[in-house]
C-alpha positions as a printed Julia matrix, in Angstrom:
286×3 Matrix{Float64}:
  64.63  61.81  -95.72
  64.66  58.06  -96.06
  61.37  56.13  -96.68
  61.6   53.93  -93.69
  62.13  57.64  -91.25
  59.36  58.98  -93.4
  56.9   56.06  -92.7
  57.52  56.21  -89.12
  56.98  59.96  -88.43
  54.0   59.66  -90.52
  52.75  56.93  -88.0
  53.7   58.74  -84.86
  51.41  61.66  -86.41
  48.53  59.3   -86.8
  48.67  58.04  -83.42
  49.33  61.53  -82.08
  46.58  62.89  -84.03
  43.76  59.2   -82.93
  45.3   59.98  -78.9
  43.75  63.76  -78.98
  41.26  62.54  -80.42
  40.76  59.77  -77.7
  41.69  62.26  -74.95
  38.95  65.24  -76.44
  36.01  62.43  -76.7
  33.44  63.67  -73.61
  32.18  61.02  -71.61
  28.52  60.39  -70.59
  27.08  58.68  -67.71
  23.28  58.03  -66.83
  22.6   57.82  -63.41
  19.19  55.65  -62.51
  17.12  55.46  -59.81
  18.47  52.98  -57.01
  15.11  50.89  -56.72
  12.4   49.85  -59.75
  10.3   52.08  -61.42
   6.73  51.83  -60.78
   3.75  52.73  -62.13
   2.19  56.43  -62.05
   5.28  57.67  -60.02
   7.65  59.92  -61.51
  11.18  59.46  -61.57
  14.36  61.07  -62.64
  17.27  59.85  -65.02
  20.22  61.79  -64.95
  22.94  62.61  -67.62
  26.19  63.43  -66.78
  28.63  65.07  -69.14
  32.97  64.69  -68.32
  35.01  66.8   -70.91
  38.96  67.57  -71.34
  38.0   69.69  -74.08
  35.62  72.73  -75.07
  32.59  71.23  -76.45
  29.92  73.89  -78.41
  26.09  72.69  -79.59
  25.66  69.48  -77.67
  22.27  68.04  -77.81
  21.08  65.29  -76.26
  17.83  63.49  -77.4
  15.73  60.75  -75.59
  14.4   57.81  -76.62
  11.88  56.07  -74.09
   9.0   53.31  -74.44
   5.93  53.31  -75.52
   3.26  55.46  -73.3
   6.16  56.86  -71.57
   7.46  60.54  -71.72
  10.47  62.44  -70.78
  10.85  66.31  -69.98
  14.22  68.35  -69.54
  14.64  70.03  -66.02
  16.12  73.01  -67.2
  19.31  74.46  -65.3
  21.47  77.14  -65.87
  23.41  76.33  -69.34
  20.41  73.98  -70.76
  17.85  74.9   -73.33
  15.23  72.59  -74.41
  12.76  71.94  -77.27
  10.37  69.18  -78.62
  10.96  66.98  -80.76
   9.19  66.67  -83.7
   5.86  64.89  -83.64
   4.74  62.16  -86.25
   1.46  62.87  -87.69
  -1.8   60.5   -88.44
  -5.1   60.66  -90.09
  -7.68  62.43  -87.89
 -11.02  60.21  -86.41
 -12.78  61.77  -90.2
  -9.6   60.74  -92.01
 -10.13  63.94  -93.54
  -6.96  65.59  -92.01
  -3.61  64.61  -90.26
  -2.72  66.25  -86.39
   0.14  65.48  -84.6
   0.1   62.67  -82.44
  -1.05  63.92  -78.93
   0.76  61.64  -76.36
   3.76  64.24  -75.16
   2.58  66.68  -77.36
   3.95  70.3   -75.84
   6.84  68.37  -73.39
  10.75  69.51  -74.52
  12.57  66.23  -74.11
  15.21  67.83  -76.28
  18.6   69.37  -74.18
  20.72  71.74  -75.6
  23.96  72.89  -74.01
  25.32  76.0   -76.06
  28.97  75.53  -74.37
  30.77  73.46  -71.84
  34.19  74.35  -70.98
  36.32  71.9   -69.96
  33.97  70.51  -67.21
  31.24  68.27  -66.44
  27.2   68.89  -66.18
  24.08  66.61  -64.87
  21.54  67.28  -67.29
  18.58  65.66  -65.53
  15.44  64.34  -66.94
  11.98  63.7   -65.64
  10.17  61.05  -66.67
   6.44  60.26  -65.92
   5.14  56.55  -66.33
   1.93  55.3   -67.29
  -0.77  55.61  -64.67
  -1.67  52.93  -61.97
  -3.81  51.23  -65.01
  -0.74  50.95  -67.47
  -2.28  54.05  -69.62
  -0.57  56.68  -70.89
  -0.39  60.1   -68.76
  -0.87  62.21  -71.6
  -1.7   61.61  -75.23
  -5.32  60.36  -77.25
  -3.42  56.72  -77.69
  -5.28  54.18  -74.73
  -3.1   50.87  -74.68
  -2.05  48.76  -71.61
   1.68  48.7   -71.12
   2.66  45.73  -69.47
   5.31  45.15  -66.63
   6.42  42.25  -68.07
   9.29  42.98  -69.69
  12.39  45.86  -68.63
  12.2   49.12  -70.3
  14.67  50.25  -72.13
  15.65  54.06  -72.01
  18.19  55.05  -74.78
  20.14  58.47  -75.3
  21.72  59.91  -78.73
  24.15  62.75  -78.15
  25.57  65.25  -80.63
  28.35  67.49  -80.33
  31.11  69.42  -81.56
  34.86  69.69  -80.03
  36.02  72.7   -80.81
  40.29  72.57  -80.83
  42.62  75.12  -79.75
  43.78  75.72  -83.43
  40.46  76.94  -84.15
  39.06  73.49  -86.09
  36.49  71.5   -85.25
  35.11  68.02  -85.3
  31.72  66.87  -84.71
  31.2   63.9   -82.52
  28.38  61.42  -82.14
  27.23  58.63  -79.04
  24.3   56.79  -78.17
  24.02  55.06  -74.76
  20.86  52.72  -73.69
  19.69  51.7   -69.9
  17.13  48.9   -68.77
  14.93  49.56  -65.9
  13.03  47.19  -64.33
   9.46  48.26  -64.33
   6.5   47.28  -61.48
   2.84  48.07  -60.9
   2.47  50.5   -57.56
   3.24  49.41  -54.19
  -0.46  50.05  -53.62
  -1.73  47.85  -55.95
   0.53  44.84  -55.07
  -0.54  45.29  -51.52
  -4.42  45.28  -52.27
  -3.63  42.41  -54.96
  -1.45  40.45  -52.44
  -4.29  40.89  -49.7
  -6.96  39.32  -52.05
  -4.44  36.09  -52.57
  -3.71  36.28  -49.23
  -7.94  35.55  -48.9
  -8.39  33.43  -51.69
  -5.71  31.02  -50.13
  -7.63  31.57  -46.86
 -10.48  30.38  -49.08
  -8.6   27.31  -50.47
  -7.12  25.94  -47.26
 -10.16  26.29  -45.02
 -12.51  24.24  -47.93
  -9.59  21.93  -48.38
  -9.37  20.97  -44.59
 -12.36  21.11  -43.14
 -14.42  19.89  -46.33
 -16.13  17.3   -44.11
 -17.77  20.17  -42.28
 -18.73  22.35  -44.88
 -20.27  19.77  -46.89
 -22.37  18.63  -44.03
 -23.57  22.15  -43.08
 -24.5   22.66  -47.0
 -26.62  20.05  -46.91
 -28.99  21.82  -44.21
 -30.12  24.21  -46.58
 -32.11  23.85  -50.33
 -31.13  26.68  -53.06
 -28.34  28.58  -54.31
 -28.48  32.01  -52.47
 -28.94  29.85  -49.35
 -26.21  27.78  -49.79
 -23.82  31.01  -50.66
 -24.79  32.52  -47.66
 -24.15  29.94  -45.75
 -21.51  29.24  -47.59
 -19.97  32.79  -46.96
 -20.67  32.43  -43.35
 -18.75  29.37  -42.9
 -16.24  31.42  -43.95
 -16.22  34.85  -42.78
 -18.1   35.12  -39.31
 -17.55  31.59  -37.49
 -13.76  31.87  -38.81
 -13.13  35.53  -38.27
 -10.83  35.48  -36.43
  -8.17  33.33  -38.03
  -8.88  35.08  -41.66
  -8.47  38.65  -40.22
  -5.23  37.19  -38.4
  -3.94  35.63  -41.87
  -4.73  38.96  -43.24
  -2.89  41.16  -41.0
   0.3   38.2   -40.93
   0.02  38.28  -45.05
   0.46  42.28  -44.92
   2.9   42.21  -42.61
   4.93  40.19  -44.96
   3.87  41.9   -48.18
   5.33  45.01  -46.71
   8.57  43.53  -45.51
   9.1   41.63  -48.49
   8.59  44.99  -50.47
  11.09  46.8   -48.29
  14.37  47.07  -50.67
  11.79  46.72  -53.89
   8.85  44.92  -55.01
   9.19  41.0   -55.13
   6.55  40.76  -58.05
   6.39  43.3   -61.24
   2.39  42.97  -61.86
  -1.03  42.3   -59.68
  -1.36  38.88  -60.86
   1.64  38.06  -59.17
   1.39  39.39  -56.37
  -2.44  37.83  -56.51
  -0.03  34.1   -56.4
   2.21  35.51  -53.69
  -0.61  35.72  -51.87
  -2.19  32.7   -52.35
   0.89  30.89  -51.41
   0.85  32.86  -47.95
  -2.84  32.33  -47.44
  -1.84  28.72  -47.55
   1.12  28.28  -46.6
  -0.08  30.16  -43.45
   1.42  28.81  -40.05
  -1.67  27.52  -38.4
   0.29  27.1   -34.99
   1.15  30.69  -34.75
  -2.54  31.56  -35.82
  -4.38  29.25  -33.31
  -1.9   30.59  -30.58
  -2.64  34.35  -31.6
  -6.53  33.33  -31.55
């Protein structure tokens, strides 16, 4: 056989050899939740395996954020077991314990064999709390909404080819999620900007009036109350209207998913409806 032939069967068998390879790989997906993730409220991220081949000990290991943790729902095929837990110095510093945040969750899945098929695998994961603290765990740190999480997945594998061989296989895959404080606490948030720009339009406009009923009365509790007055008994009726127009738009603007990610935003958002108010509409409704 000439060299040139030889070369070139030799090459066919390479590409042969890299297209079953190609062809065997599985294929994962992770399937997220349509809207935001807030805080407090549990979710689910699924993990869909596609395979031409037969795949044998597939594992697939999570990696979320900090405070976060993650828990296999097992199904029919799927195993589960914890990962290993660093350890730390005890409170004495006599002794080391494994950390406690997820401590006794399997966030581990194991698939013993899948045939030629696909699988969702899903995953439940459970946020910080309403406060930005962690669920579980003896760790108390405020996770902020500032920035998207990131949610990450290694997976392990082995093909396992009709000849009898096998090859082990490797992936990793990563998804960002943007992450908000509740819907409750944006409402309650957005309410107390809606009042607060209630607060700064009404002293703003009618300062002439103010300022001449503060001068009426001597001392500081006086003043407040009259102050407070002013504000929320001979001009009840337009604040409670602001109020119910501000939640009124809260909600609708928090109908596909929330406009803000934390309370202090929402605390603006309401301060620019409070004065941004439409004082036509609100006399009329008066």
């Amino acid at each position: 056989m000439s060299t040139p032939l030889r070369t070139v069967i030799i090459l066919a068998l390479m590409l042969l050899s890299a297209t079953a390879s190609v062809i065997a790989a599985p294929s994962f997906e992770i399937i997220a939740p349509d809207k935001e993730i807030e805080k407090s409220h549990t979710f689910q991220l699924l993990v869909k395996v596609t395979t031409d081949a037969k795949l044998s000990a597939m594992s697939i290991a999570p990696i979320y954020p900090q405070g976060f943790c993650m828990e296999v729902v097992l199904i029919p095929g799927v195993t589960a077991t914890e990962h290993a837990k660093p350890e730390r110095l005890s409170a004495d510093t006599t002794a080391t314990h494994p950390v406690a945040e997820c401590t006794g969750i399997r966030d581990i899945a194991h698939v013993a064999v899948l045939d030629k098929n696909s699988m969702i695998i899903p995953f439940t994961v459970y946020p910080p709390d309403s406060n930005g603290m962690p669920e579980t765990g003896d760790k108390r740190s405020y996770y902020s909404t500032r920035d998207k999480k990131t949610f990450a997945f290694n997976y392990a594998y082995r093909i396992e080819h009709d000849d009898g061989s096998s090859t082990d296989g490797h992936a990793s895959q990563e998804i960002r999620l943007r992450y908000t404080t509740t819907i409750g606490y944006y409402l309650l948030a957005g309410l107390f900007g809606v009042f607060l720009g209630y607060t700064v339009k009404v002293t703003t406009r009618d300062r002439q009036e103010i300022g001449a009923a503060m001068t009426e009365v001597r001392g500081f509790f006086p003043r407040l109350r009259r102050f407070a007055g002013l504000l929320l008994i001979e001009r009840l009726p337009m604040l409670l209207t602001l109020l119910v127009i501000g939640f009124a738009v809260l909600i609708s603007m928090a109908q596909e998913s929330l406009p803000v990610a934390s309370w202090h935003q929402a605390v603006a958002l309401g301060i620019g409806l409070g004065i941004l108010g439409d004082e036509k509409l609100i006399a009329a409704i008066k």
